[in-house]
Backbone bond lengths (Angstrom), bond angles and torsions (degrees), N, CA, C in turn:
res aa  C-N    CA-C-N  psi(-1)  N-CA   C-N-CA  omega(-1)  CA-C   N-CA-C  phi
1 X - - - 1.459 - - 1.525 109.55 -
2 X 1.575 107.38 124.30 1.454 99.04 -174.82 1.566 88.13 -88.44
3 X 1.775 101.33 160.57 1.333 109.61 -179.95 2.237 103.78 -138.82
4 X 1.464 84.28 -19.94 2.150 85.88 -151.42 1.932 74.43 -80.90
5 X 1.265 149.75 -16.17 1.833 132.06 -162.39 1.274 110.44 -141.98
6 X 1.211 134.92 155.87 1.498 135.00 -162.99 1.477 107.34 -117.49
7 X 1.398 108.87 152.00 1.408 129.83 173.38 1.678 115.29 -17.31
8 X 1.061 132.04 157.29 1.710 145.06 153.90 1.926 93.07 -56.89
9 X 1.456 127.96 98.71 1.146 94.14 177.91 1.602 123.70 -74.39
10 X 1.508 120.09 10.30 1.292 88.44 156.61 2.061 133.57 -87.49
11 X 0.971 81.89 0.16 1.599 101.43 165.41 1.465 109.55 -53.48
12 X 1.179 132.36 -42.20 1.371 135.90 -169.99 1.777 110.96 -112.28
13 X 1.244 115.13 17.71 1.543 119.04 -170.40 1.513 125.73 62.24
14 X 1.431 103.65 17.61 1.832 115.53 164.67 1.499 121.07 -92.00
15 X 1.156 107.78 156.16 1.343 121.84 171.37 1.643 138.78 -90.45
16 X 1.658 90.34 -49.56 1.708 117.41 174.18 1.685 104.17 -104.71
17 X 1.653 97.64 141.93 1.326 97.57 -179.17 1.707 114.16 -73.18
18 X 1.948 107.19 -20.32 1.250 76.11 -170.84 1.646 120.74 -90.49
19 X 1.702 126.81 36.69 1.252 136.13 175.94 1.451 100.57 -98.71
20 X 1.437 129.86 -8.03 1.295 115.61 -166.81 1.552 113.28 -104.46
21 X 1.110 138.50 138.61 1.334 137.91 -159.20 1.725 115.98 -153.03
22 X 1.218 89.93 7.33 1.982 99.94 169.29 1.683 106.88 -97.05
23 X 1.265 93.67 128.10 1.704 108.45 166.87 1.020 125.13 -89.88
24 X 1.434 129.88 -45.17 1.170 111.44 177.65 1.645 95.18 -168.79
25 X 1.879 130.15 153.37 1.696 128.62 173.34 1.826 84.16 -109.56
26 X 1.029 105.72 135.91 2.274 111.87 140.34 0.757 103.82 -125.64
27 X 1.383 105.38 172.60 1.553 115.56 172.64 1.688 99.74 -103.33
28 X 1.681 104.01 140.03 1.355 123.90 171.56 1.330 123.78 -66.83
29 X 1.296 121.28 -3.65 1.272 146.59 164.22 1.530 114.49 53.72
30 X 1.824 89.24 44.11 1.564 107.35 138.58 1.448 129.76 -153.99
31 X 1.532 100.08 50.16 0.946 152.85 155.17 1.445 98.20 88.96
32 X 0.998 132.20 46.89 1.496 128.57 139.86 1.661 102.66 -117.85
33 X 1.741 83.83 -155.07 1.682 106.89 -158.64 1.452 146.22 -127.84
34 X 1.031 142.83 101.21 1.195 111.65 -161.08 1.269 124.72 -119.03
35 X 1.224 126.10 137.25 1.857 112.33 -172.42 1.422 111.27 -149.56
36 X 1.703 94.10 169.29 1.666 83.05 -154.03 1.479 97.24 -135.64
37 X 1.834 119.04 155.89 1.470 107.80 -173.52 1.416 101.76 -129.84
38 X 1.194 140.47 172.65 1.289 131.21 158.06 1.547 127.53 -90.97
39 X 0.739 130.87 116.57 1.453 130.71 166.39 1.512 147.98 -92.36
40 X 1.574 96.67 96.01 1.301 104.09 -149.20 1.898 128.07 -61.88
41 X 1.315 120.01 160.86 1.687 93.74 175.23 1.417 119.24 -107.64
42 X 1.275 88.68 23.33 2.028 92.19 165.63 1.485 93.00 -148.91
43 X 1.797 129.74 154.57 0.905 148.56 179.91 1.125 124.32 164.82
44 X 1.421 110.72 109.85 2.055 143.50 -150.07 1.549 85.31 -59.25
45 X 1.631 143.23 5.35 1.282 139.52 160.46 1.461 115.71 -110.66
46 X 1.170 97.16 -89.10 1.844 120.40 161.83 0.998 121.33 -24.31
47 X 1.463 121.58 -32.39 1.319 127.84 178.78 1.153 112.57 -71.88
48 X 1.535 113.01 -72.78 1.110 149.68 -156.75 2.111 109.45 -46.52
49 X 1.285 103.60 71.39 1.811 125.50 -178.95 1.465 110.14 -122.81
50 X 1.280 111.15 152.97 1.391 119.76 174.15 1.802 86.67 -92.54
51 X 1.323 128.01 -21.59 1.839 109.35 -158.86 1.762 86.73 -89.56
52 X 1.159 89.97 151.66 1.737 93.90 158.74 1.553 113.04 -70.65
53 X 0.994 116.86 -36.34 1.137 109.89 -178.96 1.546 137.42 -65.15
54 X 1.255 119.53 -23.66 1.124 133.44 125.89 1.118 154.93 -73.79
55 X 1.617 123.87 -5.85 1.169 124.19 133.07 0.857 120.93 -31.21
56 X 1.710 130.67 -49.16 1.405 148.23 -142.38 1.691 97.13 -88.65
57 X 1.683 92.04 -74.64 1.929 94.58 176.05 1.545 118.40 -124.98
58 X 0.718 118.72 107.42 1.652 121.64 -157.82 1.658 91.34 -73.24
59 X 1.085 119.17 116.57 1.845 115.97 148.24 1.744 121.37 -18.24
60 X 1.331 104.76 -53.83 1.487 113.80 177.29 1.653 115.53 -84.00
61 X 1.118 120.94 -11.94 1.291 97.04 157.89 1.509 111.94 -87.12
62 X 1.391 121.95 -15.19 1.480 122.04 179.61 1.894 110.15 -53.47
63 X 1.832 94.92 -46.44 1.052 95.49 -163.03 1.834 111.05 -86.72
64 X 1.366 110.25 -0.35 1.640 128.37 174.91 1.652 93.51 -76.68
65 X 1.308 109.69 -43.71 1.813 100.29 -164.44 1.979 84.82 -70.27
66 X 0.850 135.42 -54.71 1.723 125.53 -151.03 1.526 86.92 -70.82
67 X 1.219 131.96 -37.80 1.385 111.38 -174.73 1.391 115.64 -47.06
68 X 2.030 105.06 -60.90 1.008 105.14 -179.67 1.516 138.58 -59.52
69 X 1.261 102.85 -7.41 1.275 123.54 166.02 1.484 116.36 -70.95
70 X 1.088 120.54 -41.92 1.263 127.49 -168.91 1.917 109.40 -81.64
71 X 1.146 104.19 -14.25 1.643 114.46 -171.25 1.544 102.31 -110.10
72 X 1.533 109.09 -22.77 1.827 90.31 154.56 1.408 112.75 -93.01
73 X 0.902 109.69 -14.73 1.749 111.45 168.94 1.556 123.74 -57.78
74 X 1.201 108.53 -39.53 1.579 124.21 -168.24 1.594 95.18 -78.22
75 X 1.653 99.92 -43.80 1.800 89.64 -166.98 1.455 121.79 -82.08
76 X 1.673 99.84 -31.15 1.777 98.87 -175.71 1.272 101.78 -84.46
77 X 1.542 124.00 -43.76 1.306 111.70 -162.70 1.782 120.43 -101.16
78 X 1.473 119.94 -8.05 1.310 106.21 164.21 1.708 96.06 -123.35
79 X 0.949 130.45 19.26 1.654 116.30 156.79 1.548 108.87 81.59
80 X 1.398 103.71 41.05 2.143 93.92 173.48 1.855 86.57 -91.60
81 X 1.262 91.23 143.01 1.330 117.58 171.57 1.451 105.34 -55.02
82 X 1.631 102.73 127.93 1.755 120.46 152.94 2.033 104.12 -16.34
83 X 1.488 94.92 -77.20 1.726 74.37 -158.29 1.673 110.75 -101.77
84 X 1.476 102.94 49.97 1.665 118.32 164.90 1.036 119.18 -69.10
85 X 1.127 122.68 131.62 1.944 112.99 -174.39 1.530 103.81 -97.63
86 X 1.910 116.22 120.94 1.145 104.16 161.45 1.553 129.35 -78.86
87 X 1.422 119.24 160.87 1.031 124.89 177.77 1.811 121.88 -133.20
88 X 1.300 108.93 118.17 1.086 124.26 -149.59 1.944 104.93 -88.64
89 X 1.513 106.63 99.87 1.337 105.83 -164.33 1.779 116.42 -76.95
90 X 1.627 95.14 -43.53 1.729 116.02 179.21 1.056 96.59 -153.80
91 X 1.583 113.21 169.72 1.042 131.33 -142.85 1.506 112.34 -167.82
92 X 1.697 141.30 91.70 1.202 113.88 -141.36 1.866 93.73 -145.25
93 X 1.229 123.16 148.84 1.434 125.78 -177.38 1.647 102.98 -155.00
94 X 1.895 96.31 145.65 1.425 103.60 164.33 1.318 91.22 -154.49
95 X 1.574 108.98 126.23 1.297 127.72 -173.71 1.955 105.83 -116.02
96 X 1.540 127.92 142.18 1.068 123.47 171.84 1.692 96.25 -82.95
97 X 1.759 91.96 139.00 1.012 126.01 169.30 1.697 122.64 -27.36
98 X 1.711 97.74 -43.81 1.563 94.09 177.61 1.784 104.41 -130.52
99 X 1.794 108.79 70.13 1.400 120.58 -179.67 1.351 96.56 -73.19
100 X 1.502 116.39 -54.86 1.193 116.70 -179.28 1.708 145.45 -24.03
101 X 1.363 71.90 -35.19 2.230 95.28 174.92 1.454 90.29 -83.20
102 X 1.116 138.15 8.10 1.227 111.64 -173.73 1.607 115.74 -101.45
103 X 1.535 98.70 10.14 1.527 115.18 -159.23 1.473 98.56 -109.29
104 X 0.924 132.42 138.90 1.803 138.94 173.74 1.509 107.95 -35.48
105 X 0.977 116.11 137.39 1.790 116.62 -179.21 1.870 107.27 -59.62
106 X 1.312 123.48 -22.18 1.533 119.45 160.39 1.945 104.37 -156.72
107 X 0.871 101.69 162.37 1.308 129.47 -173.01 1.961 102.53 83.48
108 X 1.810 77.18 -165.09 1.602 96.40 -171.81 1.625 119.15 -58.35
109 X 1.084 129.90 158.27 1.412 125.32 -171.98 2.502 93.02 -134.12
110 X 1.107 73.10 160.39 1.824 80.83 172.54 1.085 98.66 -119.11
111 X 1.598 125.39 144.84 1.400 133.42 165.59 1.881 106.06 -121.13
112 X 1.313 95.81 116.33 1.817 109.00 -167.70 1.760 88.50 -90.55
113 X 1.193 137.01 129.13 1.668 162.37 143.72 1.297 109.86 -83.18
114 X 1.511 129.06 90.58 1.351 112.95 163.67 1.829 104.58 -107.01
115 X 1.732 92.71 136.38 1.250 107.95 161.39 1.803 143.04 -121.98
116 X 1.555 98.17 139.93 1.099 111.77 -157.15 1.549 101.24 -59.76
117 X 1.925 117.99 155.97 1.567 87.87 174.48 1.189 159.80 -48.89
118 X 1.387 141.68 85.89 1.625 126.05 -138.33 1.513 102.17 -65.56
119 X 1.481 117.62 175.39 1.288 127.52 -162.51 1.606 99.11 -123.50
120 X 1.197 132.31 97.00 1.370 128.59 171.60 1.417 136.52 -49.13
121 X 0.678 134.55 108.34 1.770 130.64 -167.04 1.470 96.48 -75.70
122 X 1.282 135.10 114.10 1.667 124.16 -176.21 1.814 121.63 -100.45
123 X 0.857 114.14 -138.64 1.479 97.99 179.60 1.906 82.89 161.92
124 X 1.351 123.48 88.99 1.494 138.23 -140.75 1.446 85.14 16.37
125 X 1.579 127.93 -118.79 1.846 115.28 -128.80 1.335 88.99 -123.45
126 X 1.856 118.85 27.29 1.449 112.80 169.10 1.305 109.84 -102.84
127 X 1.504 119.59 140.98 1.632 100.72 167.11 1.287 102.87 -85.84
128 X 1.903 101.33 153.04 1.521 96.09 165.20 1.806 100.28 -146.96
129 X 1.448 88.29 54.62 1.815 69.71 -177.49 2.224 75.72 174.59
130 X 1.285 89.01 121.94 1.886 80.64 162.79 2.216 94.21 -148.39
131 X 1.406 105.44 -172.58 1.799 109.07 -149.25 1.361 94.66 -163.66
132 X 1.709 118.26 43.85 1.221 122.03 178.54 1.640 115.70 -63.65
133 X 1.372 124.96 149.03 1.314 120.72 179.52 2.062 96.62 -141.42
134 X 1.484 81.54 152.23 1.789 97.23 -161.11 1.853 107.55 -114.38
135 X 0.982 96.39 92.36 1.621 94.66 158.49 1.607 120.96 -53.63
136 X 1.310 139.88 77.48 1.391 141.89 176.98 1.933 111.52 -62.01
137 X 1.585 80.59 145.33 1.858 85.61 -177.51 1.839 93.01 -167.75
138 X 1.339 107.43 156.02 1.098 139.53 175.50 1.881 120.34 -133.22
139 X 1.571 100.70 113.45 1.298 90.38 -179.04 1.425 108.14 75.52
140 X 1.387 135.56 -32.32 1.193 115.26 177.73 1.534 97.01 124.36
141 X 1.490 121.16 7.36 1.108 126.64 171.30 1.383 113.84 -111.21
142 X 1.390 133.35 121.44 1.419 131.10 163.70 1.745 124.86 -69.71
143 X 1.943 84.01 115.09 1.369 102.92 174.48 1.763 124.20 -91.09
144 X 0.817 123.45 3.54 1.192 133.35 -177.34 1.654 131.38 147.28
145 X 1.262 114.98 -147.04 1.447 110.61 170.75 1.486 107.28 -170.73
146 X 1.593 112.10 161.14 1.350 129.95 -169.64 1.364 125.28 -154.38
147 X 1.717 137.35 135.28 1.123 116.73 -167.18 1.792 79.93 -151.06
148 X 1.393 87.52 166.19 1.669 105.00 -175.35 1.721 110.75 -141.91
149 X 1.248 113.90 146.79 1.638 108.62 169.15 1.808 96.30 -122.02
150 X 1.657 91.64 140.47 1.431 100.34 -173.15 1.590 89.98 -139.24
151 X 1.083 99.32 151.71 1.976 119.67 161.53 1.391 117.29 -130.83
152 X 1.324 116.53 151.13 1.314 118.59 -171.38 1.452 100.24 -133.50
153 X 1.601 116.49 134.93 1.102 130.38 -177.61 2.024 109.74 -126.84
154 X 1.108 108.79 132.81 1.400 112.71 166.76 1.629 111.66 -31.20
155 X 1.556 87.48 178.67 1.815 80.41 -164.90 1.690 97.76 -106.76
156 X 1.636 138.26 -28.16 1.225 124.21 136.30 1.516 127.36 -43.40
157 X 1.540 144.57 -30.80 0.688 141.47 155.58 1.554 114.46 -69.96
158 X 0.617 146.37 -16.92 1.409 151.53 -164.80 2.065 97.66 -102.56
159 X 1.088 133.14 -41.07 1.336 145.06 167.02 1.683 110.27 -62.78
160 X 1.248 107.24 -34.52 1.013 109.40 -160.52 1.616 107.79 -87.02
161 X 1.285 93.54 -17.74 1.779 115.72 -173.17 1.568 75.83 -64.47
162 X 1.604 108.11 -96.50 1.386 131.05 -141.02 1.555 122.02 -54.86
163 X 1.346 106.54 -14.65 1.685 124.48 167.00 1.902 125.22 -98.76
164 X 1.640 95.05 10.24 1.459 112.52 -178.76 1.519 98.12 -66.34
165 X 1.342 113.16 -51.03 2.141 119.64 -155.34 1.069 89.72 -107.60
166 X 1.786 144.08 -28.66 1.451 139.55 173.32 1.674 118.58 -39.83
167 X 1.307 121.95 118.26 1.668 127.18 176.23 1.626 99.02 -84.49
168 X 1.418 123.06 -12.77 1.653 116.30 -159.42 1.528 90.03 -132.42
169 X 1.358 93.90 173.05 1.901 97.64 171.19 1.639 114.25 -71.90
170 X 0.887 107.91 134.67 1.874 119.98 178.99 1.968 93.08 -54.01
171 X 1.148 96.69 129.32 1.354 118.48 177.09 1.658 124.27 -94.89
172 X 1.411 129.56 174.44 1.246 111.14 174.80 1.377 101.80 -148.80
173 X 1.381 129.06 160.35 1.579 124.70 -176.60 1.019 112.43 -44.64
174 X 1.780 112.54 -48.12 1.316 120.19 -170.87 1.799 113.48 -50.81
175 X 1.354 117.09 -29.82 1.090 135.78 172.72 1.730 124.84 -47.22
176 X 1.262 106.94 -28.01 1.386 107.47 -166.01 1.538 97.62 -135.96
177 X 1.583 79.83 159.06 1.682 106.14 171.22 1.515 98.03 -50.11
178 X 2.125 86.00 171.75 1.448 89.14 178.65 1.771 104.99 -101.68
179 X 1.290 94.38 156.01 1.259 118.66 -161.07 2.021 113.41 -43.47
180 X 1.486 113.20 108.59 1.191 109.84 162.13 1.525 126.50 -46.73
181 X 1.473 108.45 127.22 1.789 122.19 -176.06 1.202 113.49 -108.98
182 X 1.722 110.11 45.47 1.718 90.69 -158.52 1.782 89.96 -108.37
183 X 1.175 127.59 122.79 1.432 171.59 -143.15 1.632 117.86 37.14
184 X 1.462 107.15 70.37 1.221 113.46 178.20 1.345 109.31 -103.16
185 X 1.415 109.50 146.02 1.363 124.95 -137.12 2.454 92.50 -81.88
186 X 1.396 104.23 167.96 1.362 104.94 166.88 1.294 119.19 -37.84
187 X 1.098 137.47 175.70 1.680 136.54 -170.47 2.232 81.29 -116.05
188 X 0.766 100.44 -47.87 1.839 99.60 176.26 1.475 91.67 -45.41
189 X 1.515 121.24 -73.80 1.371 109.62 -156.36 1.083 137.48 -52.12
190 X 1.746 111.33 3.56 1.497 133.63 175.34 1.191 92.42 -115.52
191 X 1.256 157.53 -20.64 1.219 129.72 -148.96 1.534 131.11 98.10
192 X 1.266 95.82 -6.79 1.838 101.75 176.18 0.984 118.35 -105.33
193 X 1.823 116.21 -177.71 1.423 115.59 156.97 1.291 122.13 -103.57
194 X 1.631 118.57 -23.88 1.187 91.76 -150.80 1.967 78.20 -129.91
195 X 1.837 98.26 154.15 1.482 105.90 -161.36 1.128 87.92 -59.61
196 X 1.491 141.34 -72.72 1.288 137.31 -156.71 1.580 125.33 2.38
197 X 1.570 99.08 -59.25 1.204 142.36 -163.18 1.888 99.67 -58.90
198 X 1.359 120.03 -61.97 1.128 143.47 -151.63 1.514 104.18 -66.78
199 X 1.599 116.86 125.05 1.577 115.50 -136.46 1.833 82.24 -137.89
200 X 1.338 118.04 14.18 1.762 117.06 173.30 1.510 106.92 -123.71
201 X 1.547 107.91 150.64 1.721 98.20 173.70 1.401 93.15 -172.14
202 X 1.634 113.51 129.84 1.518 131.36 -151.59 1.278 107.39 80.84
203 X 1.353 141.21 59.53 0.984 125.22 -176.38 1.660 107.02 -92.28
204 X 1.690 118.77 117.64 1.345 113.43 153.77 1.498 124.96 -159.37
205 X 1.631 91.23 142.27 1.048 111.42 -154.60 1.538 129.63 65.20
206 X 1.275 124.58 -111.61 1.920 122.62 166.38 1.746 97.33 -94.63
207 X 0.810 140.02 -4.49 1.277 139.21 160.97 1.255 134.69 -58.75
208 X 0.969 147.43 169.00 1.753 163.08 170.47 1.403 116.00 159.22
209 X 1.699 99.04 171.39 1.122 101.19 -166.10 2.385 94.24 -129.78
210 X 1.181 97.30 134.32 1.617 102.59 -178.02 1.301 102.73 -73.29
211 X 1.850 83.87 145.31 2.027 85.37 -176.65 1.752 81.32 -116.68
212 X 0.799 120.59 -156.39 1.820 126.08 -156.16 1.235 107.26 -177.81
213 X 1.336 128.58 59.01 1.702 121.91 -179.16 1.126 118.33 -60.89
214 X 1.238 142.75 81.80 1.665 136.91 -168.66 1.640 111.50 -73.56
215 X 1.577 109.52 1.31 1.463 108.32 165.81 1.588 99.42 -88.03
216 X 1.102 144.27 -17.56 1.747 132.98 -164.19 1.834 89.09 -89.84
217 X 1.609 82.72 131.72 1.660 107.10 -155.12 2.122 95.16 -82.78
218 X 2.023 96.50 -29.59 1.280 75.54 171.38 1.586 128.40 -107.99
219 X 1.608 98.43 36.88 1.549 84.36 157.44 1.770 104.23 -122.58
220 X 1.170 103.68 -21.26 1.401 102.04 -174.65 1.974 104.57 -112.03
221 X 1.152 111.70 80.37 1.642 116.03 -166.99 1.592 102.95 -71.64
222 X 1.299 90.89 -23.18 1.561 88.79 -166.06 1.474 110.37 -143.83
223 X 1.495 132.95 172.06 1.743 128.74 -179.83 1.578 113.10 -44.92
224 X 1.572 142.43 114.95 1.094 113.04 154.87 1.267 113.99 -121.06
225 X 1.048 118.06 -177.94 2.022 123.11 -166.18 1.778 88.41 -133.18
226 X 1.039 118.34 57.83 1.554 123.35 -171.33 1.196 100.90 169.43
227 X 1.767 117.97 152.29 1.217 133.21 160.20 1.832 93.80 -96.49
228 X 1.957 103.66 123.42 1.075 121.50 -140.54 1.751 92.23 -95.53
229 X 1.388 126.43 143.66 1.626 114.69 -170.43 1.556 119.77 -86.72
230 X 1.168 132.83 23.93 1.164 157.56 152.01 1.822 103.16 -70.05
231 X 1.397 123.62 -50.99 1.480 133.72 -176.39 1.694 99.64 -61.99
232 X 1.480 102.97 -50.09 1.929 112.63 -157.29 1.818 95.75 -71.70
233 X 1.632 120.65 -29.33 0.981 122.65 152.48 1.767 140.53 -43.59
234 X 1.104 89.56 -51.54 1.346 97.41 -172.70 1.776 111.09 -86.94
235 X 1.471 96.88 -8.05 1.275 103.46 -168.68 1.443 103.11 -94.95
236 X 1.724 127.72 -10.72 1.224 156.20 -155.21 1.303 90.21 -110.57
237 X 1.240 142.89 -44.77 1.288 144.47 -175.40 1.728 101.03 -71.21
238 X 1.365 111.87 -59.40 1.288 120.30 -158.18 1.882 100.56 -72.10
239 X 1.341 120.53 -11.90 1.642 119.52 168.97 1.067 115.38 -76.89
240 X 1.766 111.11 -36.39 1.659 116.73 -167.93 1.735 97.04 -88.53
241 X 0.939 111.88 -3.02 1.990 126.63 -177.37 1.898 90.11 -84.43
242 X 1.290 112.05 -85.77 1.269 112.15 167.15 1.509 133.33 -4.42
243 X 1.516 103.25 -64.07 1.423 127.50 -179.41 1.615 116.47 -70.96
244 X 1.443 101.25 -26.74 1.987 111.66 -176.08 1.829 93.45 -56.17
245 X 1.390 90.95 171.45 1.197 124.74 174.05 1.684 102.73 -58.87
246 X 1.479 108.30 -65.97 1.649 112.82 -178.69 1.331 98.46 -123.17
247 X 1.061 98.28 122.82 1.559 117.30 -175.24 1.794 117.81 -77.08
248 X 1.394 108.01 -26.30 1.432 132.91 -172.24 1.338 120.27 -81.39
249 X 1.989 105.26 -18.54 1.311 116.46 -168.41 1.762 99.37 -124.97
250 X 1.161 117.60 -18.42 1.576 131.69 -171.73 1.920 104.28 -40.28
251 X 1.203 93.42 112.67 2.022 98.91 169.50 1.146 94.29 -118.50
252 X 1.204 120.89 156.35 1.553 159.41 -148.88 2.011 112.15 -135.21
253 X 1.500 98.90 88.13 1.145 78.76 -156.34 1.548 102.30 -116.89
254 X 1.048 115.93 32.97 1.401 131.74 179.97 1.401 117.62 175.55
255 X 1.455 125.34 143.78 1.077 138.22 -153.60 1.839 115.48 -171.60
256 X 1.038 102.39 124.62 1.542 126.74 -179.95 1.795 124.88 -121.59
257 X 1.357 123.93 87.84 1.279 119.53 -172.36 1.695 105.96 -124.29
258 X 1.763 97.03 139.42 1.145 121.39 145.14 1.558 153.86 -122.14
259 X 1.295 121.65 122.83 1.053 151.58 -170.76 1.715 124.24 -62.04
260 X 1.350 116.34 76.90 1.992 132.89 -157.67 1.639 92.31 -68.17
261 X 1.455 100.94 -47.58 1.684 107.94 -138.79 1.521 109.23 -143.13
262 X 1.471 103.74 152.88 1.518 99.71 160.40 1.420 122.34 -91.73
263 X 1.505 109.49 108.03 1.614 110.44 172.31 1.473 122.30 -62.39
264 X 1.376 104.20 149.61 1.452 100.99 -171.19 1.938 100.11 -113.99
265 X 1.452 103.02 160.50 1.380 94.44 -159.03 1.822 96.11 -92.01
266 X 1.341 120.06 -7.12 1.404 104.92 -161.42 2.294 100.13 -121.21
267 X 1.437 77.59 33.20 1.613 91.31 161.85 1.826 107.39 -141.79
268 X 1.525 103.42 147.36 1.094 104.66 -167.35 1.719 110.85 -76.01
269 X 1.430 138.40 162.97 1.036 152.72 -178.57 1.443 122.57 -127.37
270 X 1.525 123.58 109.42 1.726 112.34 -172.48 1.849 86.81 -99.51
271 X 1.359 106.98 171.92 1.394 147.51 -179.77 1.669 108.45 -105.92
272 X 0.927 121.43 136.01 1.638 110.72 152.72 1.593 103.44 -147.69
273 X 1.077 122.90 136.56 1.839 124.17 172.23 1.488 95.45 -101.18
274 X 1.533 102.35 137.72 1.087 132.63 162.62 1.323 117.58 -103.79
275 X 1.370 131.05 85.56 1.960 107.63 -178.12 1.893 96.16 82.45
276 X 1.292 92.31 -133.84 1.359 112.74 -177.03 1.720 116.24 -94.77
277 X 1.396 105.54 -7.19 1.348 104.17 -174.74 1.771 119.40 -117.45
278 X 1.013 124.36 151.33 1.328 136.98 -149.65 1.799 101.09 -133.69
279 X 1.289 108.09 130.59 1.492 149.02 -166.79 1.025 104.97 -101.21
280 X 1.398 154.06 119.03 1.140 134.51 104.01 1.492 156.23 -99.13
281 X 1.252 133.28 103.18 0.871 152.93 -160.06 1.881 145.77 -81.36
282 X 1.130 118.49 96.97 1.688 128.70 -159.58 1.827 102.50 -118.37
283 X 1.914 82.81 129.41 1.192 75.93 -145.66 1.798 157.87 -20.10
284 X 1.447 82.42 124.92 1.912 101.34 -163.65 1.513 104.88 55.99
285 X 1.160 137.85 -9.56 1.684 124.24 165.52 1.089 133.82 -98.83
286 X 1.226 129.05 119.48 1.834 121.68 178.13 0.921 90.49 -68.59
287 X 1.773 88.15 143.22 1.536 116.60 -177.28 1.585 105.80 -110.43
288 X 1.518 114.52 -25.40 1.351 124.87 -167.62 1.510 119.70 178.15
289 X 1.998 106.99 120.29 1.579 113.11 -171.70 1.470 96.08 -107.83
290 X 1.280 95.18 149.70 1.731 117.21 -169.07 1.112 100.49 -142.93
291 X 1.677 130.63 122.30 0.956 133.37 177.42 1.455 98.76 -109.83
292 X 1.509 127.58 136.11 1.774 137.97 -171.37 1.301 105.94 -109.96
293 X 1.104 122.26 136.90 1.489 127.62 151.76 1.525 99.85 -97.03
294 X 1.460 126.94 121.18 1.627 107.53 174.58 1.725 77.86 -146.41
295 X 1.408 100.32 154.54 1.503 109.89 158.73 1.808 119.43 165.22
């Protein structure tokens, strides 16, 4: 198991090396998997929290390492085609409260993912659909767990999806300006430092409205023709952050999302929290429910 250098990022659907943070998947050779990412203790994203506790281990990079795990998984070891488009159905995490201590008081930390054998959804001898789930640990201590459902569709089929309900040509991040910030809320009142970061604007009451920076390298690493569900996440975190008691100290320590629709990036999207769970909505349709643990 390599652990000290990270993936080819195009192996995992990245662009820039510094978004990539998987070292290496094997198989445990009984028929699952195990792989491992690094987790760094500074990062101009990941970092970037008013809680200590996320400074330390951000939830979202937890759930960035299983992705990337899951997208060298699909390609080396059950064979989805190079230019298959994944599609990200759910998306689900429960982290202990104090994972964070589990990381060296400074420098790099390793985060070990072992997975149980996943079950391929086939389609005759192609996969197009797998439901991997991640035993998380640090050091050898278990911090929680995480699982995702993904499908993979050809890349004519996959075009053919997203230009079915489209009136205009399908667009791509690369396509557009960078993202207007005009009344986006404090970077404190989510939990951050730095505006960049800050993914609400109009915020009132359980309401907001999503901003979509398609220049921030770590949510958009690479072209997409979608607002990507990693963003509707974090943006789900940062409402139920808002709404906490202390907004400055708010961790996120569990999380459950599902994925209706493909959002499009050049229509607007509101938020609303209900309780613990988070809406988002393009025109009149949810696109994606996220239920937060933050506090």
């Amino acid at each position: 198991m390599r652990t000290d250098t990270t993936v080819e990022p195009s192996s995992i659907h990245r662009r820039h090396t510094e978004t990539v943070f998987l070292t290496d998947v094997q198989p445990d050779g009984d028929g699952g998997f195990v792989a491992a990412a690094i987790l760094p203790d500074d990062h101009a994203y990941y970092a970037a929290h008013t809680a200590p506790a996320n400074r330390r281990l951000d939830p979202m990079l937890v759930l960035e390492a299983c992705r990337q795990a899951h997208n060298y998984l699909a390609h080396t070891y059950f064979g989805v085609e190079a230019g298959a488009a994944f599609i990200l159905n759910s998306f689900a995490l429960r982290l202990a409260p104090d994972a964070h201590t589990q990381l060296p008081a400074t420098g790099t930390g390793l985060l070990t993912m072992t997975l149980p054998p996943p079950e391929p959804q086939l389609l005759g001898r192609r996969t197009r659909g797998l439901t991997p789930s991640f035993h998380l640990s640090i050091a050898g201590t278990p911090i929680g767990e995480s699982s995702m459902t993904v499908g993979y569709v050809s890349a004519p089929a996959y075009r053919a999806l997203r230009t079915r309900h489209r009136t205009g040509p399908l667009i791509t991040s690369d396509d557009l300006p960078p993202g207007d910030r005009t009344g986006a809320v404090a970077p404190a009142r989510v939990g951050r430092i730095r505006a960049a970061d800050v993914l609400l604007a109009d915020l009132a009451g359980d309401r907001a409205r999503l901003l979509v920076p398609v220049e921030h390298t770590g949510l958009f690493d690479h072209p997409l023709d979608h607002i990507p569900g990693t963003l509707f996440i974090e943006a789900a975190r940062q409402l139920a952050t808002a709404l906490s008691a202390e907004p400055r100290a708010a961790t996120m320590t569990s999380m459950s999302a599902t994925f209706h629709a493909f959002a499009e990036l050049d229509a607007p999207v509101e938020l609303t929290a209900t309780g613990q769970v988070v809406t988002a909505t393009q025109g009149g349709i949810p696109v994606a429910t996220i239920a937060v643990s933050a506090g």
